[in-house]
N, CA, C and O atoms as a GROMACS GRO file, in nm:
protein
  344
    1UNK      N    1  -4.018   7.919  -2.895
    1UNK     CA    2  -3.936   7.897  -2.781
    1UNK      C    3  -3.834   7.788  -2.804
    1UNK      O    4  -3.719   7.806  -2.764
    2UNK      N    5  -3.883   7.628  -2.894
    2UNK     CA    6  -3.745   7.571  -2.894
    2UNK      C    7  -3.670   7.680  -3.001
    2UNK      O    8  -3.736   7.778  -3.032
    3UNK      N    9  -3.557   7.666  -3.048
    3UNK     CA   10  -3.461   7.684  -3.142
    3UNK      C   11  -3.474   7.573  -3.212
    3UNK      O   12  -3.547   7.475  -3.193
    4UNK      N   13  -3.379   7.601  -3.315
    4UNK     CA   14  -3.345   7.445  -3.344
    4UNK      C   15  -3.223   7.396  -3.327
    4UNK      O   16  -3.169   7.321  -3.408
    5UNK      N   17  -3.171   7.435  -3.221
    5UNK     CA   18  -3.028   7.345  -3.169
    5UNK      C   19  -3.079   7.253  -3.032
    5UNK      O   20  -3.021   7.154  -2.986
    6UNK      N   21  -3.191   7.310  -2.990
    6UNK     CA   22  -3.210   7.263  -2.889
    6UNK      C   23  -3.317   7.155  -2.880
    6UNK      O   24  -3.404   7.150  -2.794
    7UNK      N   25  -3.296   7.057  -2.994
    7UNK     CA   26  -3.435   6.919  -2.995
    7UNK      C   27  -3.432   6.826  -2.947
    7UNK      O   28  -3.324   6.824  -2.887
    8UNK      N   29  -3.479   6.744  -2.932
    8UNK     CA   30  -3.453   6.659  -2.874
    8UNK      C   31  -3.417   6.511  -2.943
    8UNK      O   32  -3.473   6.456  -3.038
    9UNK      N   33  -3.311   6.467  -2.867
    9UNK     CA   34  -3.248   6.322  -2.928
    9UNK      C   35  -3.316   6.250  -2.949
    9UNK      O   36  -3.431   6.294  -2.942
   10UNK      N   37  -3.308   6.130  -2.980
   10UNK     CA   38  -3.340   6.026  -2.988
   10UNK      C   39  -3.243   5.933  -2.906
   10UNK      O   40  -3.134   5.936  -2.962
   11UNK      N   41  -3.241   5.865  -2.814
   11UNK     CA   42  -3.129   5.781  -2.722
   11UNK      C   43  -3.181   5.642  -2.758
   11UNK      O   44  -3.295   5.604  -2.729
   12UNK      N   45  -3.067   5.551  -2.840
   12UNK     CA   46  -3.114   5.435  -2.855
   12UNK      C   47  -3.118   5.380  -2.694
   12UNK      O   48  -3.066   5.425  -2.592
   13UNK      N   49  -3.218   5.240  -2.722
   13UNK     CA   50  -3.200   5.116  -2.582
   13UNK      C   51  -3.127   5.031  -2.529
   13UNK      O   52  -3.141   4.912  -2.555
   14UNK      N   53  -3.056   5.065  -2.465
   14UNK     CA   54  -2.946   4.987  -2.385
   14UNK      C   55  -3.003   4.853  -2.349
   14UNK      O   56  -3.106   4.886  -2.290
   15UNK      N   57  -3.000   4.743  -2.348
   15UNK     CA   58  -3.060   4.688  -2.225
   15UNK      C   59  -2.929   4.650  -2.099
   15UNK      O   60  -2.810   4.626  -2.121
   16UNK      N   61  -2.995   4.654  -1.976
   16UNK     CA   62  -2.925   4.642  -1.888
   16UNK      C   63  -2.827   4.514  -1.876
   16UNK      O   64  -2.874   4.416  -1.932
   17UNK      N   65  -2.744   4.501  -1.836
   17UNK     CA   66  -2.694   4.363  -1.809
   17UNK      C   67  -2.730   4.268  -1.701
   17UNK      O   68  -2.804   4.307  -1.611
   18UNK      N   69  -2.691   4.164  -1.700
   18UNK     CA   70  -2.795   4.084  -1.621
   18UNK      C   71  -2.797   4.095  -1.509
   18UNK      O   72  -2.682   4.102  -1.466
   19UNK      N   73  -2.890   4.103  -1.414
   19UNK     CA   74  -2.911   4.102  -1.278
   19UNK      C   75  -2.820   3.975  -1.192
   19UNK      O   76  -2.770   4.000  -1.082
   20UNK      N   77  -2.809   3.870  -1.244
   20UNK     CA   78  -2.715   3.749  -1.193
   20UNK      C   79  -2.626   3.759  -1.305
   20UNK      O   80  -2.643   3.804  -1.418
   21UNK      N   81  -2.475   3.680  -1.216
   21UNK     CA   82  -2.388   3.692  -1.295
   21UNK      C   83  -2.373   3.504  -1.263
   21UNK      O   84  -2.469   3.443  -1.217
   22UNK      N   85  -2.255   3.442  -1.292
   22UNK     CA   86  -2.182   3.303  -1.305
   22UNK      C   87  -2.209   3.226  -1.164
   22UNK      O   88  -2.250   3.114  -1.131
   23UNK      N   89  -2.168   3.337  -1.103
   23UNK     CA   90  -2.135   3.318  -0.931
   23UNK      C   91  -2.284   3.241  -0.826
   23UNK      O   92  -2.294   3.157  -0.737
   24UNK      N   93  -2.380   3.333  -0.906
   24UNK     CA   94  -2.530   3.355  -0.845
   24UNK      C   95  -2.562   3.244  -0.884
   24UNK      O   96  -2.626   3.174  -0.806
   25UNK      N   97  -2.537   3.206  -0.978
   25UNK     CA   98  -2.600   3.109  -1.078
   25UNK      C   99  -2.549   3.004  -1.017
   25UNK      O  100  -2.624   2.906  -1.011
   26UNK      N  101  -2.414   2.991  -0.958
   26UNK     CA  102  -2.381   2.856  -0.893
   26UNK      C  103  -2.398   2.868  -0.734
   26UNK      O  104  -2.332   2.779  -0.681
   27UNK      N  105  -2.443   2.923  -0.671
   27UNK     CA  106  -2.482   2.919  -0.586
   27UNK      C  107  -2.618   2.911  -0.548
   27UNK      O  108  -2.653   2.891  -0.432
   28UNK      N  109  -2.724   2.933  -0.678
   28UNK     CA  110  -2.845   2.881  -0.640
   28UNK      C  111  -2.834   2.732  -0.685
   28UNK      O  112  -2.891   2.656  -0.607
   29UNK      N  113  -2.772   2.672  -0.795
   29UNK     CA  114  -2.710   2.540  -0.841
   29UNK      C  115  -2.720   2.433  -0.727
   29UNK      O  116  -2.791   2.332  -0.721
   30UNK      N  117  -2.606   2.497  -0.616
   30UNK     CA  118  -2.579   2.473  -0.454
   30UNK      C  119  -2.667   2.445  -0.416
   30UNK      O  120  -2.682   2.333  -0.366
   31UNK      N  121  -2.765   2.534  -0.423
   31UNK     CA  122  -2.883   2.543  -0.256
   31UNK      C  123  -2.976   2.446  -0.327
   31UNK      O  124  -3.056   2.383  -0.259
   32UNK      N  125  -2.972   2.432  -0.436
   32UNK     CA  126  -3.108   2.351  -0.549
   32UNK      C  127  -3.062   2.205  -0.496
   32UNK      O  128  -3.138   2.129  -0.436
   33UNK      N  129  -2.918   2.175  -0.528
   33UNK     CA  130  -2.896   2.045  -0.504
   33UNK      C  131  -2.878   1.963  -0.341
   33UNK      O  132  -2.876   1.844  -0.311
   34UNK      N  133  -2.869   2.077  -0.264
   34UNK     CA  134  -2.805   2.050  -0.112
   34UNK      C  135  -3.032   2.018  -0.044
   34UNK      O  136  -3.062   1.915   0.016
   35UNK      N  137  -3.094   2.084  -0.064
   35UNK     CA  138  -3.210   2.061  -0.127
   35UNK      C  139  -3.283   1.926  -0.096
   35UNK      O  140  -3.335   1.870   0.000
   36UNK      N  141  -3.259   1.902  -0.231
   36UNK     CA  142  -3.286   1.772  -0.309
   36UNK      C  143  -3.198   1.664  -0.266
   36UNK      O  144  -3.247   1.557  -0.303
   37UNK      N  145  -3.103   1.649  -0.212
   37UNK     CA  146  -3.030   1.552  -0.143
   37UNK      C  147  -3.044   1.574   0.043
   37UNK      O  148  -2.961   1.504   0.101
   38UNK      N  149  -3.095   1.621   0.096
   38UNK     CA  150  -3.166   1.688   0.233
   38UNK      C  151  -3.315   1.604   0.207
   38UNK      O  152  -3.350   1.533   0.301
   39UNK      N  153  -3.398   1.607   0.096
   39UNK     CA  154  -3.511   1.566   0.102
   39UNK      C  155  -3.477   1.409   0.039
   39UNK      O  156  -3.548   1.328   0.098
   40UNK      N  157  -3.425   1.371  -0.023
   40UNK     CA  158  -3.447   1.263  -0.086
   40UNK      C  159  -3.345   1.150   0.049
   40UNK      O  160  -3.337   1.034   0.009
   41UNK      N  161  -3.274   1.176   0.194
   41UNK     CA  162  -3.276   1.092   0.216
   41UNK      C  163  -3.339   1.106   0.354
   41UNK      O  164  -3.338   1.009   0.430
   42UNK      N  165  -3.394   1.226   0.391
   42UNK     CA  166  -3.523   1.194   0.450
   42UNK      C  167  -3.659   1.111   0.428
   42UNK      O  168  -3.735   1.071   0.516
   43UNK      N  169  -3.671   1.095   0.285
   43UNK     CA  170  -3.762   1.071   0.231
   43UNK      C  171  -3.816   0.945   0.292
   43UNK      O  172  -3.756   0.845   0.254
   44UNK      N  173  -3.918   0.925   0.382
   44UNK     CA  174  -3.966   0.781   0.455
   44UNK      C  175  -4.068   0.713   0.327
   44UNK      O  176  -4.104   0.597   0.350
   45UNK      N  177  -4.101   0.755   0.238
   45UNK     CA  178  -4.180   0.709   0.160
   45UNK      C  179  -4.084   0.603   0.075
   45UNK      O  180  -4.123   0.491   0.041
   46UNK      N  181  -3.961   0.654   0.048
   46UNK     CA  182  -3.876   0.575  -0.055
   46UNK      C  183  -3.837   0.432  -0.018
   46UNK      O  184  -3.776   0.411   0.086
   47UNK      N  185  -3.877   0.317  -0.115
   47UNK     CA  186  -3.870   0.225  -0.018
   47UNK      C  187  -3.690   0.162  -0.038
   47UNK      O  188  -3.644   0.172  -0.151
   48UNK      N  189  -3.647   0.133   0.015
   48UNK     CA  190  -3.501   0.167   0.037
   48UNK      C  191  -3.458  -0.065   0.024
   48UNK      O  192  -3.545  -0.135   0.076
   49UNK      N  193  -3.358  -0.126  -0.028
   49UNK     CA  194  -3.353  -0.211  -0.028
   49UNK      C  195  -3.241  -0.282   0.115
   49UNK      O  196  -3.210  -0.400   0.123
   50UNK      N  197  -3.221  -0.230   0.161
   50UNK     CA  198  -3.203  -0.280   0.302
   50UNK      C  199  -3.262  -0.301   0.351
   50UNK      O  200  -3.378  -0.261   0.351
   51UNK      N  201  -3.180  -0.425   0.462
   51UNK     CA  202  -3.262  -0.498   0.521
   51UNK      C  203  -3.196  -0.506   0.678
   51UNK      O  204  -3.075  -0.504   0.700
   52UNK      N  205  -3.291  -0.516   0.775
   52UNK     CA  206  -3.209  -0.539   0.939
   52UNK      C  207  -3.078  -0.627   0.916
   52UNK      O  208  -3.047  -0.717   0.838
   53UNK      N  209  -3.023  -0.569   1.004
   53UNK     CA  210  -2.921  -0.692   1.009
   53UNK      C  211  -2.968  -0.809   1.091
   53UNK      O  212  -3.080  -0.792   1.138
   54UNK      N  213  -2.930  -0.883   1.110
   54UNK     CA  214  -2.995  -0.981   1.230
   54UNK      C  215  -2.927  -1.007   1.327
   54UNK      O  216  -2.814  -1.054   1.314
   55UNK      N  217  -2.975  -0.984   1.434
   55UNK     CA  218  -2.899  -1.016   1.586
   55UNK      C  219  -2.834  -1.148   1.588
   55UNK      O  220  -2.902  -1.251   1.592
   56UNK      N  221  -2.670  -1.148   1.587
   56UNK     CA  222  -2.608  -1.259   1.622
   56UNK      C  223  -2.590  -1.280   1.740
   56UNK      O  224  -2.558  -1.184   1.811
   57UNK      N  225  -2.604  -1.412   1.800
   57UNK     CA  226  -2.701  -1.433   1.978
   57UNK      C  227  -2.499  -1.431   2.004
   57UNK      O  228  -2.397  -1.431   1.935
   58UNK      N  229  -2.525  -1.429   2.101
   58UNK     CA  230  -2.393  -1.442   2.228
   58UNK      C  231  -2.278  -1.555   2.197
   58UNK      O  232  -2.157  -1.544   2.181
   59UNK      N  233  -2.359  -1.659   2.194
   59UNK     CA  234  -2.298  -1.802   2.184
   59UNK      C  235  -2.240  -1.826   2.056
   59UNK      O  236  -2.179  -1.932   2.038
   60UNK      N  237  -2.254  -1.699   1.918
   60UNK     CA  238  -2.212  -1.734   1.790
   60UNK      C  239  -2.090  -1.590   1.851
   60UNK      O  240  -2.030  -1.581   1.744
   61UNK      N  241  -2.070  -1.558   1.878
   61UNK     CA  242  -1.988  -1.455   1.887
   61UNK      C  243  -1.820  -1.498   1.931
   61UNK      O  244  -1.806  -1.549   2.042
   62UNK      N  245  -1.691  -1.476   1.842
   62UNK     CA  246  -1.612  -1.569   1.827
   62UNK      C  247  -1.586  -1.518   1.972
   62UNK      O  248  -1.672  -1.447   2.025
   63UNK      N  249  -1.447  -1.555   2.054
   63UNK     CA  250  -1.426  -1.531   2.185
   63UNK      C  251  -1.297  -1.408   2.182
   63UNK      O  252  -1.221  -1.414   2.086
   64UNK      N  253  -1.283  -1.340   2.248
   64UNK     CA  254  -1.214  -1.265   2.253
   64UNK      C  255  -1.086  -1.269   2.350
   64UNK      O  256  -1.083  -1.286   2.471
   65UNK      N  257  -0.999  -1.251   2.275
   65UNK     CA  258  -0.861  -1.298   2.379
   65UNK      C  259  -0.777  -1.166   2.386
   65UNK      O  260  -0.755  -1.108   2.280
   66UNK      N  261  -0.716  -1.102   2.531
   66UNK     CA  262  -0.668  -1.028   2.579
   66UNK      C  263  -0.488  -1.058   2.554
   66UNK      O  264  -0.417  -1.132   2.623
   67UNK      N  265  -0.450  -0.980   2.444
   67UNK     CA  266  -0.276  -1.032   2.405
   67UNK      C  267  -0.191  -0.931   2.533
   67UNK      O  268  -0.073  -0.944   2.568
   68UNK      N  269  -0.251  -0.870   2.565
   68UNK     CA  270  -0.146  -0.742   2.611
   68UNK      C  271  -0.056  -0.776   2.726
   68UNK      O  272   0.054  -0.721   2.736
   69UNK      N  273  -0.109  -0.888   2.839
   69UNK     CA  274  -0.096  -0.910   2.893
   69UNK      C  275   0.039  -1.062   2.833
   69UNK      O  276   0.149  -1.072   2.888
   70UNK      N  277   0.002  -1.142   2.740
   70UNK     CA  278   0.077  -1.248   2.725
   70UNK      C  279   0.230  -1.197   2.663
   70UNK      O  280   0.333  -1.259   2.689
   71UNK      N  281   0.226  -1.040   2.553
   71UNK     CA  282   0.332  -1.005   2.527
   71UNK      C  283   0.372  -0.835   2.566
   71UNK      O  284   0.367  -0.731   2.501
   72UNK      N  285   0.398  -0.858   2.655
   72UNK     CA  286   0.460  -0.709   2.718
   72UNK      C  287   0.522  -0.656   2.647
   72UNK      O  288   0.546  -0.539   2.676
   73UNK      N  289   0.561  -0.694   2.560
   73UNK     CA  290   0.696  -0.657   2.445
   73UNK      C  291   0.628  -0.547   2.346
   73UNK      O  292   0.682  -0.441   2.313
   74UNK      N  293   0.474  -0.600   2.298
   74UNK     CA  294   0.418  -0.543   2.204
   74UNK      C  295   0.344  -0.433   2.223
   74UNK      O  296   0.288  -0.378   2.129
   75UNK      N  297   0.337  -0.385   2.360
   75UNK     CA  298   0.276  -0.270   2.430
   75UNK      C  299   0.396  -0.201   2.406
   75UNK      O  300   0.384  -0.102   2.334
   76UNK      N  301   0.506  -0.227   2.449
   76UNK     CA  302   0.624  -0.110   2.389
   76UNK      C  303   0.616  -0.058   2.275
   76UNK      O  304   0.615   0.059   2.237
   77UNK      N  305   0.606  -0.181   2.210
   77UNK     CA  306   0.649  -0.148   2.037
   77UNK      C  307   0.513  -0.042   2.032
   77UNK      O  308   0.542   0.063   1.975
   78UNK      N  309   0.419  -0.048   2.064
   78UNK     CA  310   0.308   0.027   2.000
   78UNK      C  311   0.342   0.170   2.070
   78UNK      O  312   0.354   0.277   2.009
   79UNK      N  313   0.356   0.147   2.223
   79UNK     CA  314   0.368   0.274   2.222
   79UNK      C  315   0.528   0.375   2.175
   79UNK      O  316   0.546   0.496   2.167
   80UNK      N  317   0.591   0.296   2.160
   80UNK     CA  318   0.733   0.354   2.086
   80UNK      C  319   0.666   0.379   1.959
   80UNK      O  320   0.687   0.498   1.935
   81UNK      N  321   0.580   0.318   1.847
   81UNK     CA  322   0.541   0.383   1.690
   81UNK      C  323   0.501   0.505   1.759
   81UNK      O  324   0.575   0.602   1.737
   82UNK      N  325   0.376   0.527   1.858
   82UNK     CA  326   0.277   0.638   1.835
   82UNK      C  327   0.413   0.758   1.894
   82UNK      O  328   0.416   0.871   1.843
   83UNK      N  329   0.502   0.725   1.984
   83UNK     CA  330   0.621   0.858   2.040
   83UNK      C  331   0.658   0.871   1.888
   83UNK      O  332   0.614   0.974   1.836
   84UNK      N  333   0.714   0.805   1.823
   84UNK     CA  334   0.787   0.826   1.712
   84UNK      C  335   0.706   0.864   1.568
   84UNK      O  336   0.753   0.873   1.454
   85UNK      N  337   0.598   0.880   1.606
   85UNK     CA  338   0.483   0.926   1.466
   85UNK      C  339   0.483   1.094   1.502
   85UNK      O  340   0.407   1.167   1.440
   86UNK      N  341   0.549   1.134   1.578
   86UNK     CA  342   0.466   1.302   1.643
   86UNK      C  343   0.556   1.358   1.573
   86UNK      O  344   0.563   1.481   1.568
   0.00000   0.00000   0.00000
């Protein structure tokens, strides 16, 4: 029943090409590092070298002086830059 035209090949093995390409590869890169920087500054275990700041009381606090009122002039000028910035 075969002939002999009709035998069968031999088909060498291809192998496939890769399932990920450049793209995949940098986008798991992405998610690996976004990750690892998500956990590492959550991290409450890490002991971190900062320190409180310390409450400066009332009485050290320099005094604050209201100009707007002593130069009327300079409320123009400011608001003439911000008309003239648009």
């Amino acid at each position: 029943m075969n002939s002999p035209d009709t035998k069968a090949k031999a088909v060498p093995y291809r192998p496939r090409r890769a399932a990920l390409n450049w793209v995949d590869y940098l986008v798991i890169a992405a998610t690996v590092l976004t990750f690892v920087a998500v956990v590492a500054a959550n991290n409450p275990h890490v002991a971190r070298a900062q320190t409180r700041a310390t409450i400066i009381p009332a009485a050290e606090l320099p005094t604050q002086v209201a100009q707007g009122m002593d130069q009327p002039g300079l409320i123009k000028a400011k608001i003439g830059l911000a008309l003239a910035g648009r």
